[in-house]
VOPAGU-2260 file (C-alpha; in pm, 1 decimal, decimal comma):
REM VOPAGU-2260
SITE   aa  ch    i         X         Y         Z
SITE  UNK   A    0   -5896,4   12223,6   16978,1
SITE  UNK   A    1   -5622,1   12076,5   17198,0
SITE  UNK   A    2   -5626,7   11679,5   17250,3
SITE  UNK   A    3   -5833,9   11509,1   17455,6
SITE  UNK   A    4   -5696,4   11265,9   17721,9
SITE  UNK   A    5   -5855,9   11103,8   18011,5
SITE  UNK   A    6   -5748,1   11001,4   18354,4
SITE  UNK   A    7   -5939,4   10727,1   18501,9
SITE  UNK   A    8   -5859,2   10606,0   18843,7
SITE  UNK   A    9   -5862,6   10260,9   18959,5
SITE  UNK   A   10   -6199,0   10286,0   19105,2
SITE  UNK   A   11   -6412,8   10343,6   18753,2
SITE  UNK   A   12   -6164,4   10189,0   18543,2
SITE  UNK   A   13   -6444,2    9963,1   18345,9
SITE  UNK   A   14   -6596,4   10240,6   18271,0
SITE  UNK   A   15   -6329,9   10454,5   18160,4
SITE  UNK   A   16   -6237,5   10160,2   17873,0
SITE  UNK   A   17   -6642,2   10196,4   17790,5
SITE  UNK   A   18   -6596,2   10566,8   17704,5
SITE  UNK   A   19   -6245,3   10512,8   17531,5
SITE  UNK   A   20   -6401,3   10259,2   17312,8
SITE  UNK   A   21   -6706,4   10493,6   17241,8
SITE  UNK   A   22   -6443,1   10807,1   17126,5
SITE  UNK   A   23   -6257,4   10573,6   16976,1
SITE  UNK   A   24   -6473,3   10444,8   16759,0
SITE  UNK   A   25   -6662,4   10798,3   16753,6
SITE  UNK   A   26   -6397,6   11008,8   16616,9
SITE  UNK   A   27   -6215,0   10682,7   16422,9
SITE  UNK   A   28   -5944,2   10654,7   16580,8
SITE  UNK   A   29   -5721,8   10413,4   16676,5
SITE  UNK   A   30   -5528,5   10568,8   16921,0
SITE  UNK   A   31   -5658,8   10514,5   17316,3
SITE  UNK   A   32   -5762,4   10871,6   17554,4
SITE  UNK   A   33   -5664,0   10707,5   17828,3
SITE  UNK   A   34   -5372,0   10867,9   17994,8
SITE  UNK   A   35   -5077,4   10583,4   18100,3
SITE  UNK   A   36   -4992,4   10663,1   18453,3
SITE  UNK   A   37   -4816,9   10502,0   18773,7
SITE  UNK   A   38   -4965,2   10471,5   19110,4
SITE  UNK   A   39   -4787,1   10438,4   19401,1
SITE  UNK   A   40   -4916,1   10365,6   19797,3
SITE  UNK   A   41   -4661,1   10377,2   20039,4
SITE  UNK   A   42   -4705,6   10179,5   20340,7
SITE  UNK   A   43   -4814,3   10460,9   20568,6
SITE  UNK   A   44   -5122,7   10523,3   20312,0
SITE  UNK   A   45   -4978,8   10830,3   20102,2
SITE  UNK   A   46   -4993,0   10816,3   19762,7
SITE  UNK   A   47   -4840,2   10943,4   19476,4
SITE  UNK   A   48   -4922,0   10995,3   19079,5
SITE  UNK   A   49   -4656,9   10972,4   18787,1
SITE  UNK   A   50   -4755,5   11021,0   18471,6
SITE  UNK   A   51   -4625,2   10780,1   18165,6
SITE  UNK   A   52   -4706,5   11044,7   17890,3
SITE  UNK   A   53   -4693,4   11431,2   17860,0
SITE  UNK   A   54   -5034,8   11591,0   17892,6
SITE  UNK   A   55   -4907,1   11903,7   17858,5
SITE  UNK   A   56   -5109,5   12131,7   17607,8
SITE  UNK   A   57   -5427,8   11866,4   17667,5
SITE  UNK   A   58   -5736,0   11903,4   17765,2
SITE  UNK   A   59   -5760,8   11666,5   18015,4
SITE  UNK   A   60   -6072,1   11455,9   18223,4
SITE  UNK   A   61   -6023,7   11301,5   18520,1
SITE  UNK   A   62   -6291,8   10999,2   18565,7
SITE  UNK   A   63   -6347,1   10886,4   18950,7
SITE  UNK   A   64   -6608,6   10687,8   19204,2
SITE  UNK   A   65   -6510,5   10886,3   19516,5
SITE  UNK   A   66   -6820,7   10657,9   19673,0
SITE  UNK   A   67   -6643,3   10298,2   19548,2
SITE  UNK   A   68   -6505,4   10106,6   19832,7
SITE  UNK   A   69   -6354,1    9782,7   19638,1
SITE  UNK   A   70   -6010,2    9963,5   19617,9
SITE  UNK   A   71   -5785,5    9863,8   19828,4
SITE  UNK   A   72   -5438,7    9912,5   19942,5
SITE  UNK   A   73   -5209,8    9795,0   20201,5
SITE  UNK   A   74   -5113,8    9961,6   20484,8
SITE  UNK   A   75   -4861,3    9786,9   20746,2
SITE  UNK   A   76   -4897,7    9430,0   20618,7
SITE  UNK   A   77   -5356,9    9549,4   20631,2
SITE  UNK   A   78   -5541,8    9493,0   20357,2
SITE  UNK   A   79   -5715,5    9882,8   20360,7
SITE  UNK   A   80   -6003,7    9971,5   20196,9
SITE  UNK   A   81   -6027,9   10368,9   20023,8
SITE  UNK   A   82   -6290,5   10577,4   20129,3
SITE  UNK   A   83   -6436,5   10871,4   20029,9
SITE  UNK   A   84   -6148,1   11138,2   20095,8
SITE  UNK   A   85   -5911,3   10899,6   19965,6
SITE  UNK   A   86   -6043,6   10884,3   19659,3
SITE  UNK   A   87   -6050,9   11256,6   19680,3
SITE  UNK   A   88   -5672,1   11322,5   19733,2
SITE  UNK   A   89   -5602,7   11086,4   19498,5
SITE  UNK   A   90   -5772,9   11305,1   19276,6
SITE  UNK   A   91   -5569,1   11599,2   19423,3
SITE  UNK   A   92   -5245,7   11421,7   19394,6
SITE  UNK   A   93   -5360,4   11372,2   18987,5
SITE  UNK   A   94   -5406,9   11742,7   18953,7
SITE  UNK   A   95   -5079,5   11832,0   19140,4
């Protein structure tokens, strides 16, 4: 079986350390899932993902709350808050 890493976005991220502890401590380990990764806004609201680590070879689990609207970003000088599709082509912009 390949490794297993996780990506968990900004808006589940307390949960995402919850199940790292629990496969941590499951298969006793020592070594975090989590995948280390960069996110970038730009001030028109586009986004981009880059990736700290190779996942390459990985089988990989992407952990999101498309529905959670405390994110937020800022958008000419606006505090913005992420909806829905955001979330959504965040997750898109992950895969890609």
């Amino acid at each position: 079986m390949n490794e297993l890493k996780m990506v968990c976005m900004d808006n589940i991220h307390e949960l995402g350390q919850k199940v790292d502890r629990y496969l941590k401590k499951k298969y006793n380990s020592s070594q975090s899932y989590l995948v280390v990764f960069k996110r970038y806004r730009f001030n028109n609201g586009e986004g981009k993902f880059t990736f700290l680590e190779s996942i390459r070879d990985n089988e990989v689990f992407i952990l999101s709350d498309v529905s959670n609207y405390s994110v937020t970003y800022q958008m000419h000088g606006h505090e913005v808050m992420m909806g829905p599709d955001e979330h959504f082509q965040d997750i898109k912009r992950c895969l890609s």
